[in-house]
C-alpha positions in Angstrom: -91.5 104.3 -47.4 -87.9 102.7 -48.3 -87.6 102.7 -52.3 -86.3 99.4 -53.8 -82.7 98.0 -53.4 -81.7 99.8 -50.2 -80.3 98.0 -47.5 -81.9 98.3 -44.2 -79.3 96.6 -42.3 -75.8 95.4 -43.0 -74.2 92.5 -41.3 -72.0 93.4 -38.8 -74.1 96.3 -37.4 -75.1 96.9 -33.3 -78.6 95.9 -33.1 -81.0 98.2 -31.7 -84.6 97.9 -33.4 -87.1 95.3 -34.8 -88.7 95.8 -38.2 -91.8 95.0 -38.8 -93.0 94.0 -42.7 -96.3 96.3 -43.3 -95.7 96.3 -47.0 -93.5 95.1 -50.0 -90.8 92.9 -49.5 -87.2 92.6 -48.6 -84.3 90.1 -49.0 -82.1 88.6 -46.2 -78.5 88.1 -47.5 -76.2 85.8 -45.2 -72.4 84.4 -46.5 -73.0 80.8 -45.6 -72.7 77.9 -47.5 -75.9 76.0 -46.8 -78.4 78.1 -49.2 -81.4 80.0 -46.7 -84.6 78.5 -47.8 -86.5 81.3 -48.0 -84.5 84.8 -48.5 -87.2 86.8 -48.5 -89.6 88.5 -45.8 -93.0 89.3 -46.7 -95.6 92.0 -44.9 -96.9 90.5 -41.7 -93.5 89.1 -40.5 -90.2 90.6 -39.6 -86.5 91.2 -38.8 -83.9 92.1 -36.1 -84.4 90.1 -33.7 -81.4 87.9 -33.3 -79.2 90.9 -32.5 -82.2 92.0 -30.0 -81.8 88.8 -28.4 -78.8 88.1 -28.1 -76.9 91.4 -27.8 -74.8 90.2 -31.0 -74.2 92.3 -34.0 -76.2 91.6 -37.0 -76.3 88.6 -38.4 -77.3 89.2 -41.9 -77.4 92.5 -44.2 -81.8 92.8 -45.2 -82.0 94.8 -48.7 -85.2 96.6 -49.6 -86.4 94.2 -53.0 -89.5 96.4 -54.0 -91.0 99.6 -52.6 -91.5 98.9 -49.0 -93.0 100.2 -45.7 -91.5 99.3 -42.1 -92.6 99.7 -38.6 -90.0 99.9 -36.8 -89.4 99.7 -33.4 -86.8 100.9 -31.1 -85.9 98.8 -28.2 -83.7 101.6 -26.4 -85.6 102.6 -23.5 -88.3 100.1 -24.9 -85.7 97.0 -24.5 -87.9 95.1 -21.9 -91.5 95.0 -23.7 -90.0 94.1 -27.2 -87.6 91.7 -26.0 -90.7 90.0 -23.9 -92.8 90.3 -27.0 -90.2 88.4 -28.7 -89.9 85.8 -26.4 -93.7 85.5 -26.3 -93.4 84.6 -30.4 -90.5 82.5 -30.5 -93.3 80.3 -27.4 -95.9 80.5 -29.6 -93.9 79.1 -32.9 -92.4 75.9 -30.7 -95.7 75.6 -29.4 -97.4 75.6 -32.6 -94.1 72.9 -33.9 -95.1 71.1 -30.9 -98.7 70.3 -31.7 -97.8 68.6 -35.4 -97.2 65.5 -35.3 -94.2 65.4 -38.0 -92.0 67.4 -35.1 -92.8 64.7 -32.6 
């Protein structure tokens, strides 16, 4: 369990696990100027994967906004099932975007 207001990951950091929301909430913070639409991740979703994926540091610091509880998983040594699993979301998503016909 993370208490409230601690930062999980900081911009700028290797990459080398995939959080997982199970409860509470936390708060993606990225220096851009176009405004994020939604800042915040909820349970059932998650973070970390950009740096997973690309082999880039982190892209944006994620700060603990209430009591929350993470799985977390650690792609060292694991590298080749979670970077599959994300690839087998990120299908799923653009075939979901696919299927509506606003995206067409």
């Amino acid at each position: 369990m993370h208490k409230s207001n601690r930062t999980i990951i900081r911009k700028g950091d290797r990459g080398h696990h995939y959080y997982l929301v199970f409860s509470g909430r936390v708060l993606t913070m990225k220096h851009v100027a176009a405004a994020t639409l939604n800042p915040f991740i909820d349970p059932g979703f998650g973070f970390g994967q950009v740096a997973l994926l690309t082999g880039e540091r982190r892209n944006v610091t994620v700060t603990t906004v209430e009591d929350t509880e993470l799985i977390v998983l650690d792609a060292r040594g694991n590298r080749g099932r979670v970077m599959e699993g994300l690839r087998d979301q990120q299908r799923q998503r653009f075939t979901l975007l696919r299927e509506h016909r606003i995206f067409k």
